[in-house]
N, CA and C atoms as a LAMMPS dump frame, in Angstrom:
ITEM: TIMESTEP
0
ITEM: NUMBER OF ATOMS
471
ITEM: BOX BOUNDS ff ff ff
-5.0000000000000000e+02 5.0000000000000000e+02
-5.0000000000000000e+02 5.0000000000000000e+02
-5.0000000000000000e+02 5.0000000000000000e+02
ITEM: ATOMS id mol type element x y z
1 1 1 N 99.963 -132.903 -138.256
2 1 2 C 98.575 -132.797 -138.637
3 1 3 C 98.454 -133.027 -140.141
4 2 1 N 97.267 -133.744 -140.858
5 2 2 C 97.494 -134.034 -141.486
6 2 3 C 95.931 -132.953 -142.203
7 3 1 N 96.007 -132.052 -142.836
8 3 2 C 95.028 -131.14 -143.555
9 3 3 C 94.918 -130.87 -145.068
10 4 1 N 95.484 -132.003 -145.591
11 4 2 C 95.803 -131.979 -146.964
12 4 3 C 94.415 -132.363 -147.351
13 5 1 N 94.274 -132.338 -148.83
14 5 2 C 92.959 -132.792 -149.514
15 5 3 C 92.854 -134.674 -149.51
16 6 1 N 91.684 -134.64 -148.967
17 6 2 C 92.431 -136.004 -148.417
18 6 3 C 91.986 -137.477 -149.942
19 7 1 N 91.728 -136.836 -151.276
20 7 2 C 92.162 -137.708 -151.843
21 7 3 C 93.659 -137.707 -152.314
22 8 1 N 94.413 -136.834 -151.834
23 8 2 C 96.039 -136.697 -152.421
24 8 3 C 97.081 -137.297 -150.91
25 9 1 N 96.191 -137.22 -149.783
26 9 2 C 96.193 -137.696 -148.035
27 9 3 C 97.991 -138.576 -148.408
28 10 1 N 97.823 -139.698 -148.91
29 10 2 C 98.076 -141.131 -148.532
30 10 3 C 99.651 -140.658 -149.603
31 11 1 N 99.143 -139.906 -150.789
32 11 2 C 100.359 -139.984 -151.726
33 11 3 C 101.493 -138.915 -151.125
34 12 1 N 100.9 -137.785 -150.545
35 12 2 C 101.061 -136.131 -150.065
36 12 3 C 102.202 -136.869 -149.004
37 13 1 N 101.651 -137.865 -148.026
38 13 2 C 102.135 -138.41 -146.526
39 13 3 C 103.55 -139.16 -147.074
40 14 1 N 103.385 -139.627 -148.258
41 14 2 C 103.801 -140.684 -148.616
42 14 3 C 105.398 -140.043 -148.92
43 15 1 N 104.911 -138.732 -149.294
44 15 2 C 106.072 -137.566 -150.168
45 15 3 C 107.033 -137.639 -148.427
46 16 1 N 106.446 -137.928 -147.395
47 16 2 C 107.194 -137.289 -145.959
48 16 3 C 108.423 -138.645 -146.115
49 17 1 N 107.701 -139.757 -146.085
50 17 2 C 107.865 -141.42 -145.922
51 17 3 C 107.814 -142.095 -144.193
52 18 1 N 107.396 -143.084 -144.321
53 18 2 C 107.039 -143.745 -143.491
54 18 3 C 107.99 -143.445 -142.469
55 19 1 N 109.426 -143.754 -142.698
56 19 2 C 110.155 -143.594 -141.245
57 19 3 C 110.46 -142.373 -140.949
58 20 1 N 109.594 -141.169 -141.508
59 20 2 C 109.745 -139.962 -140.586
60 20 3 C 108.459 -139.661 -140.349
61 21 1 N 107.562 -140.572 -140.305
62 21 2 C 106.288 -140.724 -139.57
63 21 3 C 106.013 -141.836 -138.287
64 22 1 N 106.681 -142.613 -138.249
65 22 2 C 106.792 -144.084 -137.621
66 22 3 C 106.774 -143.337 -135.92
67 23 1 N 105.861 -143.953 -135.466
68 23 2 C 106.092 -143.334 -133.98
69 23 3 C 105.623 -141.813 -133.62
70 24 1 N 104.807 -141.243 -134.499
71 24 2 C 104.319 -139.843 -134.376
72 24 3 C 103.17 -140.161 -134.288
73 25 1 N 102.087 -138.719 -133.357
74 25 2 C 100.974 -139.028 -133.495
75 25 3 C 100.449 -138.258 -134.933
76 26 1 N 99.903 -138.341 -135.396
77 26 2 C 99.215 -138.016 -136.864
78 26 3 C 97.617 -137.205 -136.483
79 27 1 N 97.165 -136.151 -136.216
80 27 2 C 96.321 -135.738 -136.203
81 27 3 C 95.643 -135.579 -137.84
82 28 1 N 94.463 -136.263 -137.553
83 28 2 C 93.646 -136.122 -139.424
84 28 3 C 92.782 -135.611 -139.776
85 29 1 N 92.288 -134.409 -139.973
86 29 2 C 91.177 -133.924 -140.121
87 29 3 C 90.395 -133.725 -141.788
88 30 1 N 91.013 -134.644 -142.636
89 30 2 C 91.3 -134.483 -143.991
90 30 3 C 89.929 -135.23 -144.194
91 31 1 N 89.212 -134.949 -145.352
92 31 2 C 88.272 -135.515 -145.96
93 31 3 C 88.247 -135.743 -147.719
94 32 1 N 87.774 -136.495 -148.057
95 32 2 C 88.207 -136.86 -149.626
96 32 3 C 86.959 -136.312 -150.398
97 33 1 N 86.495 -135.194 -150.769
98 33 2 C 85.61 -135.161 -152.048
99 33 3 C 86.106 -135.099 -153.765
100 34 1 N 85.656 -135.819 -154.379
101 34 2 C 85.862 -136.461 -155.801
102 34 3 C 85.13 -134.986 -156.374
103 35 1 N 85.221 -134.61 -157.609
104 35 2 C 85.09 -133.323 -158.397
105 35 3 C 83.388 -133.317 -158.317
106 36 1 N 82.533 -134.681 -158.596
107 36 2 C 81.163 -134.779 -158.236
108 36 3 C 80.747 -134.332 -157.327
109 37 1 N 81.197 -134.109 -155.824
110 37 2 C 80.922 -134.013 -154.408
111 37 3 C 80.713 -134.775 -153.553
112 38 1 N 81.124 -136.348 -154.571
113 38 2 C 80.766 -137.14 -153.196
114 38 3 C 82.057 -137.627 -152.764
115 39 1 N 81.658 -138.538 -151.618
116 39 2 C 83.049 -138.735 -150.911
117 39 3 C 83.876 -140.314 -151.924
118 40 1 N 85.455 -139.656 -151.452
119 40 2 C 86.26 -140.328 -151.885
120 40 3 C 86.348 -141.743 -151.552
121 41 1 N 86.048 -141.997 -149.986
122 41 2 C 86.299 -142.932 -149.635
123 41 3 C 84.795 -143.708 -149.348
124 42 1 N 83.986 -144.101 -149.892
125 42 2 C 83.103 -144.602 -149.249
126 42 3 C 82.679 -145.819 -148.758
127 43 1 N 84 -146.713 -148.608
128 43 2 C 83.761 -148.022 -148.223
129 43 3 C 84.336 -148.079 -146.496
130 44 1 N 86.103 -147.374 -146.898
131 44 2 C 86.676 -147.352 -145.523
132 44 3 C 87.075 -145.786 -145.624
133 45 1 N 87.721 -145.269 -144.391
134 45 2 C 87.584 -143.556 -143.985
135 45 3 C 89.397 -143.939 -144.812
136 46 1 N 89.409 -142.392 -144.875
137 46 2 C 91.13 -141.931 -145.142
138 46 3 C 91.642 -142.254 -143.925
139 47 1 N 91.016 -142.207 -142.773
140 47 2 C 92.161 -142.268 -141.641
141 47 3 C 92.18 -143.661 -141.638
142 48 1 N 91.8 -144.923 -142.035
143 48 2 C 91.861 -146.104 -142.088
144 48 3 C 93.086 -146.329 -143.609
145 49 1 N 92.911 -145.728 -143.993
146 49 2 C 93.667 -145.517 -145.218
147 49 3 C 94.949 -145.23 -144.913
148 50 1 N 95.273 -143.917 -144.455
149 50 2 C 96.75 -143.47 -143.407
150 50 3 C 97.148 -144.418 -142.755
151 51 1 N 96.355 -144.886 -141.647
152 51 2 C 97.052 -145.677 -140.754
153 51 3 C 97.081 -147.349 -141.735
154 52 1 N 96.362 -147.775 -142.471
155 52 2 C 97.082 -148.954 -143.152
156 52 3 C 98.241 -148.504 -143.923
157 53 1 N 98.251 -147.612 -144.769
158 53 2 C 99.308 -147.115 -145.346
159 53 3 C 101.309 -146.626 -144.643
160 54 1 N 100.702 -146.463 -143.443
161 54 2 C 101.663 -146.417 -142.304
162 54 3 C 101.372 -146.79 -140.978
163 55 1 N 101.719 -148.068 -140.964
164 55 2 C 101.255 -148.559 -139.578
165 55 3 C 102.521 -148.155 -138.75
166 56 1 N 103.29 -147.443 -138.727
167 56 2 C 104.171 -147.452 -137.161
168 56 3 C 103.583 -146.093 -136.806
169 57 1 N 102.871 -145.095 -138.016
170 57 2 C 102.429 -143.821 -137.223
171 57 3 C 101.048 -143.899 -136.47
172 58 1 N 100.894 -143.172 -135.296
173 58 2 C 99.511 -143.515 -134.689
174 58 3 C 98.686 -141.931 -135.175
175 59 1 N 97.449 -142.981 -136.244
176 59 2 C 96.595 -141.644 -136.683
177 59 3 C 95.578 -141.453 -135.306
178 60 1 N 94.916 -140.739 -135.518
179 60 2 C 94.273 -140.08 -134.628
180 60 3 C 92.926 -139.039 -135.527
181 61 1 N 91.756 -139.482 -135.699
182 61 2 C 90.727 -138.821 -136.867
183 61 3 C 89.974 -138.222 -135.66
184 62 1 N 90.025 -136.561 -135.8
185 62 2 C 89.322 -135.537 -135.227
186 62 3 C 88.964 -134.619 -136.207
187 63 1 N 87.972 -133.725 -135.614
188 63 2 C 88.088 -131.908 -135.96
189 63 3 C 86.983 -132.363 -137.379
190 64 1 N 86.687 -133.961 -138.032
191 64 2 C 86.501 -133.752 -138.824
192 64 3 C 84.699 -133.364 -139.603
193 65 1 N 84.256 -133.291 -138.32
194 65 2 C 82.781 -132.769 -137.896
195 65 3 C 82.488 -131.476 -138.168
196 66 1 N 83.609 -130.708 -138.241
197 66 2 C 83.765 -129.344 -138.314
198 66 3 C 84.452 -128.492 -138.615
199 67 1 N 83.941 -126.977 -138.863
200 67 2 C 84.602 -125.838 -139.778
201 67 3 C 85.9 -125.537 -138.977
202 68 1 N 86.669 -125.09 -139.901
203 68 2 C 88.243 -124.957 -139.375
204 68 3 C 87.854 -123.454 -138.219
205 69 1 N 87.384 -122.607 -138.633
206 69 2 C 87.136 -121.522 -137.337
207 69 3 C 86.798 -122.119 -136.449
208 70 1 N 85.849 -123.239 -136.078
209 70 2 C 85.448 -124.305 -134.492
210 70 3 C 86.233 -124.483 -133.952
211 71 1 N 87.323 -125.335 -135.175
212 71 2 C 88.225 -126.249 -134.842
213 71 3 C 89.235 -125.432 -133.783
214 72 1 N 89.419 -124.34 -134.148
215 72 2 C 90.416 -123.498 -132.98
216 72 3 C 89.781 -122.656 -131.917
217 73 1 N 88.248 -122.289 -131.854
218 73 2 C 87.62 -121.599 -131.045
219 73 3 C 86.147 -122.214 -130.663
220 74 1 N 86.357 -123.042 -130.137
221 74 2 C 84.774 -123.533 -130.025
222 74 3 C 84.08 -122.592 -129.256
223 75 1 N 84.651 -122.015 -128.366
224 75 2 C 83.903 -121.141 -127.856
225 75 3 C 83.032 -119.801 -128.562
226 76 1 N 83.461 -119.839 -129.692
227 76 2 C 82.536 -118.976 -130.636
228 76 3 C 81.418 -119.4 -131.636
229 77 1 N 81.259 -120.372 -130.449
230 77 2 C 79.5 -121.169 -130.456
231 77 3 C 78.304 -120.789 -129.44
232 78 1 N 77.122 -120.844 -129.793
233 78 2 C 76.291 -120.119 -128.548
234 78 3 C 76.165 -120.776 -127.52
235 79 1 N 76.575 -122.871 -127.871
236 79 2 C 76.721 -123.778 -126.397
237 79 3 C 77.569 -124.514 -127.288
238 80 1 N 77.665 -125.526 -126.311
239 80 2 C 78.864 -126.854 -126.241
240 80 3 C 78.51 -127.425 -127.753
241 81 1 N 79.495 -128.115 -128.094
242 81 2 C 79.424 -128.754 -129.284
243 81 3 C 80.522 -129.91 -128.786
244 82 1 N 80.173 -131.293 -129.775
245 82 2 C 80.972 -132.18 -129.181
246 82 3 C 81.958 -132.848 -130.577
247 83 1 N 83.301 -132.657 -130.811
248 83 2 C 84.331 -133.557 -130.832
249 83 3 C 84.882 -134.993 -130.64
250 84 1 N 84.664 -135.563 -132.367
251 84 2 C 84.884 -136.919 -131.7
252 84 3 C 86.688 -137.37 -132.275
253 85 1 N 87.142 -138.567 -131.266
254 85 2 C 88.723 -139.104 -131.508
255 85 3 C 88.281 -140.53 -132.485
256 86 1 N 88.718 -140.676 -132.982
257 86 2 C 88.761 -142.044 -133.789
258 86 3 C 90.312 -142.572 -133.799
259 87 1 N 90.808 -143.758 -133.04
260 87 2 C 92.108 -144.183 -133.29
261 87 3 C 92.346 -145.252 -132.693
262 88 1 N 93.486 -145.989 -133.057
263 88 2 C 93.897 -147.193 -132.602
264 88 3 C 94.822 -147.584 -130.675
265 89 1 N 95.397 -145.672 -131.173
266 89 2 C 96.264 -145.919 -129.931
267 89 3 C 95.764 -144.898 -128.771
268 90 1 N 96.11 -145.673 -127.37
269 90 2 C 95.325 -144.805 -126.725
270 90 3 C 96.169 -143.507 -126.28
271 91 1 N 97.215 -143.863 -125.954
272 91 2 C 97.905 -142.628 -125.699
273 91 3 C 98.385 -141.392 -126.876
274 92 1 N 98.04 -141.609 -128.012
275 92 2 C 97.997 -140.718 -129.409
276 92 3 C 96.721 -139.961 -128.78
277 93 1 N 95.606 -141.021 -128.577
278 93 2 C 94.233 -140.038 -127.827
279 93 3 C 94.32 -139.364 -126.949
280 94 1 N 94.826 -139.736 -126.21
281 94 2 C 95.029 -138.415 -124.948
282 94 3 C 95.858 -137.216 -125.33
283 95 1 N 97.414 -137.566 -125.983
284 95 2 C 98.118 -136.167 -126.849
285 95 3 C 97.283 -135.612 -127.461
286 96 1 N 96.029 -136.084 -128.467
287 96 2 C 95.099 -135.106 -129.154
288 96 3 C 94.355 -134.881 -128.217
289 97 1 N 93.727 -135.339 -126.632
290 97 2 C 93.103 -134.624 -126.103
291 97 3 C 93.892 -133.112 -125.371
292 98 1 N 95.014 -133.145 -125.266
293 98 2 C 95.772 -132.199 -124.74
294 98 3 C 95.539 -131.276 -125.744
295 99 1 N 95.879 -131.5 -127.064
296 99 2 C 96.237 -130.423 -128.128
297 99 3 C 94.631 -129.914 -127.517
298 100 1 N 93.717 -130.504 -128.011
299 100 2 C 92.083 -129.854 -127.872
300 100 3 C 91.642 -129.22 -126.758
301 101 1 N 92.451 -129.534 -125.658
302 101 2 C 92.159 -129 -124.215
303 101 3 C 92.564 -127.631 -124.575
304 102 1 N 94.195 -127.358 -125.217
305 102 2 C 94.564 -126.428 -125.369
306 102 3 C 93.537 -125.11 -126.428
307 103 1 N 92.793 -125.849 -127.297
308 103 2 C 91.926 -124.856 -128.222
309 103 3 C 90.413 -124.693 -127.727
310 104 1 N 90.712 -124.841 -126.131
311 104 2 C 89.738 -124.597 -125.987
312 104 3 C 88.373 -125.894 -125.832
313 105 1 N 88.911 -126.929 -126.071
314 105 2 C 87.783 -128.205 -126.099
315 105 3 C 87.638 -128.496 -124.793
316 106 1 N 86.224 -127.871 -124.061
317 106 2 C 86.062 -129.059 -122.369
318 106 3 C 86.532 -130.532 -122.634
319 107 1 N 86.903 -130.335 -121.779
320 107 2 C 86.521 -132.414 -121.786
321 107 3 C 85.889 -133.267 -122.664
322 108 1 N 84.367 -132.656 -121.616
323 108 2 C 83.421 -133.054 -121.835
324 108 3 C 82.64 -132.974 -123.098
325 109 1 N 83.544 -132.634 -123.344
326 109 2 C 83.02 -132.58 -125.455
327 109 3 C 83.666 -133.126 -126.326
328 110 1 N 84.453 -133.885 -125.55
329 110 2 C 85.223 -134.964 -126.167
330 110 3 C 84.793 -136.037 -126.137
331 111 1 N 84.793 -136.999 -127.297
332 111 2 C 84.071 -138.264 -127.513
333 111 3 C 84.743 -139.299 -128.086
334 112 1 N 85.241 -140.094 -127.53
335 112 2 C 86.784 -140.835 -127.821
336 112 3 C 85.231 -142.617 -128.342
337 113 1 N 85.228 -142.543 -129.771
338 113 2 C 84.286 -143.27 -131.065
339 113 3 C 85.029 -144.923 -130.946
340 114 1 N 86.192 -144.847 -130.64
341 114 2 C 86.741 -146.121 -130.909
342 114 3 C 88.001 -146.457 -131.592
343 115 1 N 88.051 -147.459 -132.001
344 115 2 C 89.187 -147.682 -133.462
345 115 3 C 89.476 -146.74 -134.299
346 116 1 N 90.163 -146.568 -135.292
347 116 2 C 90.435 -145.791 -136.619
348 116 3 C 89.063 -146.26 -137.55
349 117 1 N 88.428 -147.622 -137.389
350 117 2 C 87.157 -147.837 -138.419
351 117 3 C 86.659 -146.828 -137.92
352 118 1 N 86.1 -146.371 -136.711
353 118 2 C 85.272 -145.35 -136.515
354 118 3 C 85.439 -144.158 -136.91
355 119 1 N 86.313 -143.891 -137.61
356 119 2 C 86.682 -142.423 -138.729
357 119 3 C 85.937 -142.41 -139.662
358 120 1 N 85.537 -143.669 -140.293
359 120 2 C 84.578 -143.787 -141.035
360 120 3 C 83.435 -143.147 -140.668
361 121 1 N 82.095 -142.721 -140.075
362 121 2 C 81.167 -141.72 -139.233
363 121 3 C 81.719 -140.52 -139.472
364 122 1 N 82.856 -140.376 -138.979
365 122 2 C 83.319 -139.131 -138.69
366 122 3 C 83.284 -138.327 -140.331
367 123 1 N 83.751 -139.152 -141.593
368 123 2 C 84.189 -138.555 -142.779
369 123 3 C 83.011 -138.86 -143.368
370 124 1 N 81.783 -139.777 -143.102
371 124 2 C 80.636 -139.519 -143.917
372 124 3 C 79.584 -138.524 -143.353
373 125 1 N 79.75 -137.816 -142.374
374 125 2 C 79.019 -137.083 -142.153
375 125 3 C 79.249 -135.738 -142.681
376 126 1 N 79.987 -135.916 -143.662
377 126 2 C 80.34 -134.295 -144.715
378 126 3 C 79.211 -134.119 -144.953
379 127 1 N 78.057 -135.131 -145.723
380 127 2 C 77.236 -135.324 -146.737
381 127 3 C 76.038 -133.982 -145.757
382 128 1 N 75.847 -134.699 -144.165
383 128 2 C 75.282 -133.49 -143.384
384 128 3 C 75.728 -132.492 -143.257
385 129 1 N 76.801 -132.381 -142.734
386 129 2 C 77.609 -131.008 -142.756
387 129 3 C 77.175 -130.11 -144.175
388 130 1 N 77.533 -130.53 -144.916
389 130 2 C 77.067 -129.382 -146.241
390 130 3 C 75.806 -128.991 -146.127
391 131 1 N 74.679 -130.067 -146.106
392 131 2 C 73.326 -129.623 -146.128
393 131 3 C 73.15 -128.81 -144.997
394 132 1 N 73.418 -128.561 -143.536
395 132 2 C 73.711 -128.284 -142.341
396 132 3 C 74.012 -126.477 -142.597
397 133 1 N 75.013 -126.771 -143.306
398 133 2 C 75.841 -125.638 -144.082
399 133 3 C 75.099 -124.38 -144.976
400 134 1 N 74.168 -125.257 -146.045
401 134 2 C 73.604 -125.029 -147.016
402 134 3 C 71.661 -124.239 -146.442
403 135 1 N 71.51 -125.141 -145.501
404 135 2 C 70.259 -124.77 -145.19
405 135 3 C 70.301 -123.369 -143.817
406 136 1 N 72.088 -123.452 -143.461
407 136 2 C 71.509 -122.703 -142.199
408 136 3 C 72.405 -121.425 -142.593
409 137 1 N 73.286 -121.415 -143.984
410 137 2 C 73.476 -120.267 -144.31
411 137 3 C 75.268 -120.043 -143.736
412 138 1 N 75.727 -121.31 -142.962
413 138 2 C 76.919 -121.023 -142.401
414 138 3 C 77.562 -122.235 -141.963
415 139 1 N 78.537 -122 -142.004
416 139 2 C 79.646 -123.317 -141.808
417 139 3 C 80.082 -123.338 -140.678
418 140 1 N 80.039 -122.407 -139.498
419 140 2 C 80.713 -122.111 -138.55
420 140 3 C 79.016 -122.625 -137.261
421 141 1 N 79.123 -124.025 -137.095
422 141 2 C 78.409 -124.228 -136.279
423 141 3 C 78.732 -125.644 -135.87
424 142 1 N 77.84 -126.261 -134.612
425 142 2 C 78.72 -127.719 -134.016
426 142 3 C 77.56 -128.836 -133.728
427 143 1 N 77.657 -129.425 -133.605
428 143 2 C 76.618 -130.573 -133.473
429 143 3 C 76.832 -131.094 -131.976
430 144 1 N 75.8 -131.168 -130.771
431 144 2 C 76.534 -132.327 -129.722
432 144 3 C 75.147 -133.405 -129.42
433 145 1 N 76.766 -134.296 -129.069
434 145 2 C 75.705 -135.573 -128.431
435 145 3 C 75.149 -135.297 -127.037
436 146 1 N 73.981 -135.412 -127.393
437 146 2 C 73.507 -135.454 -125.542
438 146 3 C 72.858 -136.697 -125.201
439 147 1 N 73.396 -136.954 -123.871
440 147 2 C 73.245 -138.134 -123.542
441 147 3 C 71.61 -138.235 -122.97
442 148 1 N 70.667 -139.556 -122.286
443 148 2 C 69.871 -139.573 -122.055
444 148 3 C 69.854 -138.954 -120.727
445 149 1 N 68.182 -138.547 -120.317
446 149 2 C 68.059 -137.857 -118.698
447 149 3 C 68.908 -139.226 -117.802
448 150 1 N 69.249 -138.473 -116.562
449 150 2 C 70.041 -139.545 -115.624
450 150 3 C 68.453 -140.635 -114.951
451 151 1 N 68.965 -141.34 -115.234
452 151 2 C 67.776 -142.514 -115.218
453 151 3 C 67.001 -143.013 -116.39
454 152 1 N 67.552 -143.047 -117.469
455 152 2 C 66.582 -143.213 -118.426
456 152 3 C 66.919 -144.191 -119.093
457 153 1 N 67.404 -145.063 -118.736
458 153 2 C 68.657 -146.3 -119.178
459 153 3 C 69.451 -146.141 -119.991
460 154 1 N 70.251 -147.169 -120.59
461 154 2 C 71.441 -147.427 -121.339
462 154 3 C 70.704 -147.672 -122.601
463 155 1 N 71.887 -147.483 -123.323
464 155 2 C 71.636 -147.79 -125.226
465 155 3 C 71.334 -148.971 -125.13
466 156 1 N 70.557 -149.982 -125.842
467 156 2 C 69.701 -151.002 -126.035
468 156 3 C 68.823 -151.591 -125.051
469 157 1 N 68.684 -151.06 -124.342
470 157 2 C 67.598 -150.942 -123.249
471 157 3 C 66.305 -151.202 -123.256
């Protein structure tokens, strides 16, 4: 797992080296804020960063929607909250769906985003999270996607 500050992410990983990462899954929940507050990365995500930086390890960008108390108990939410995977490989996704099954994540609150680009979403939505944070007095809360009523068509519809 990778929980370091994620503008030090790439150098911190770097301290391990590539061939004792090569072939691991890499769980990332790291986010980059600069001393200003804004984000480090704002063109491509850190987990696009990791995994160019070490391509034989398979990253895997979760958890990063949310407060580290969620991250191990979602159930100490008043309903479902949803979890998204961002990664290249699919079977790295399913090992992080196991780990999450294990803390408690339904399934069904799992939201497997795409590629590693799609980490990108995942690490700019700090900017909400704080305000989220800031306006509701607490960090310990979850966001979910809900899908449309059954019949109500598909996305671009």
């Amino acid at each position: 797992m990778n929980a370091t500050p994620g503008t030090a992410s790439v150098a911190l990983l770097g301290t391990i080296g590539a061939p004792a990462l090569a072939g691991k899954v890499l769980l990332d929940v790291a986010v980059g804020f600069l001393a200003d507050g804004t984000l480090s990365h704002p063109v491509v995500s850190l987990g696009e960063e990791i995994q160019q930086a070490f391509p034989e390890t398979r990253v895997v960008k979760t958890f990063s929607t949310i407060d580290r108390g969620v991250m191990v108990a979602p159930d100490s939410l008043a309903g479902p909250s949803t979890v998204f995977l961002s990664g290249e490989d699919a079977e790295a996704k399913t090992t992080v769906r196991g780990l999450l099954a294990d803390l408690g994540w339904p399934d069904d609150s799992v939201l497997d985003l795409g590629g590693i680009a799609t980490a990108r979403g995942q690490e700019h939505f700090a900017d909400l999270f704080v305000a989220i944070a800031r306006a509701t007095g607490t960090y310990e809360f979850g966001i979910r996607v809900v899908p449309p009523a059954a019949g109500q068509g598909a996305p671009g519809a």
